[in-house]
N, C-alpha and C positions, 0 to 999 in steps of 0.2 A: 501306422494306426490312423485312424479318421479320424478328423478335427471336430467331427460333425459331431452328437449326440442327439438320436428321436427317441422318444419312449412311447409307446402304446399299451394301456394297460386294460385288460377286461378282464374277467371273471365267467368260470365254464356257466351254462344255462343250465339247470337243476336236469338230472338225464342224458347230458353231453357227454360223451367219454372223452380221455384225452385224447387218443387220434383224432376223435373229431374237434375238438378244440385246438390240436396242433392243425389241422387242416384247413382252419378257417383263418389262423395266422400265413401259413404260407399262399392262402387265395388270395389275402390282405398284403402282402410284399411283392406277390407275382404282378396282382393289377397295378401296383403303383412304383413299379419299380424303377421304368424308363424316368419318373419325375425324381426317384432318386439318386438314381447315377449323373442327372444333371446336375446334381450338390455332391459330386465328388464321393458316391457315397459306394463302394462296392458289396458283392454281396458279400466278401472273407470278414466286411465290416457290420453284420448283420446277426443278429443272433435275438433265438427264443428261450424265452424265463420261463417254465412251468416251474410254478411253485405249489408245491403238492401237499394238502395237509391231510391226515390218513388218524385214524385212530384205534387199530388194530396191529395192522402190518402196511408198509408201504409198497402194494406191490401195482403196477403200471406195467399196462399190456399195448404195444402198438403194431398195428399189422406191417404185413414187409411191402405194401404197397406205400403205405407213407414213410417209412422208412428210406424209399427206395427214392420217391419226389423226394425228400430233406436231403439226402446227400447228392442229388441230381443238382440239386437247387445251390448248393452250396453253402448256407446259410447254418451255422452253428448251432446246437439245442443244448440248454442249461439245463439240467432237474434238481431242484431243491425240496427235498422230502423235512419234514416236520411233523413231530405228534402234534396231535387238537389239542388246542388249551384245556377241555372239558377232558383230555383221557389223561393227562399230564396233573391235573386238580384230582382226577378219583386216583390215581398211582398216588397221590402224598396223603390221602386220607388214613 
């Protein structure tokens, strides 16, 4: 396990999907990655958080081209699904 710890955190652009919000994080690892394996840092030690909050159903579509970059790439993918606090308040009404 890596001793290291970086976090980068944003938030999609109102209209972004998540391919394209996963795709602007592995642009963001790809360009900077040589400065990161000079801190010991590999990619097995790399991973993306989408944290997804839905207030219907949680359902996330990603094409098989970034699919295909993300495990080329080596680099881990989290999903973390949650109801909106707003559909979780009209469910207790």
């Amino acid at each position: 396990k890596a001793s290291h710890f970086w976090t980068y955190r944003t938030e999609n652009s109102p209209g972004q999907s998540q391919a394209e919000y996963l795709n602007s994080y592995l642009e963001l690892i790809e360009k900077h990655f040589p400065a990161l394996q000079q801190l010991g840092i590999k990619r097995q030690d790399v991973s993306i958080l989408l944290d997804y909050s839905y207030a219907e159903s949680c359902d996330l579509e990603f094409p098989a081209e970034t699919l295909y970059r993300l495990g080329r790439s080596g680099i881990f993918l989290e999903i973390s699904c949650h109801q909106a606090a707003h559909s979780v308040a009209r469910c207790l009404e």
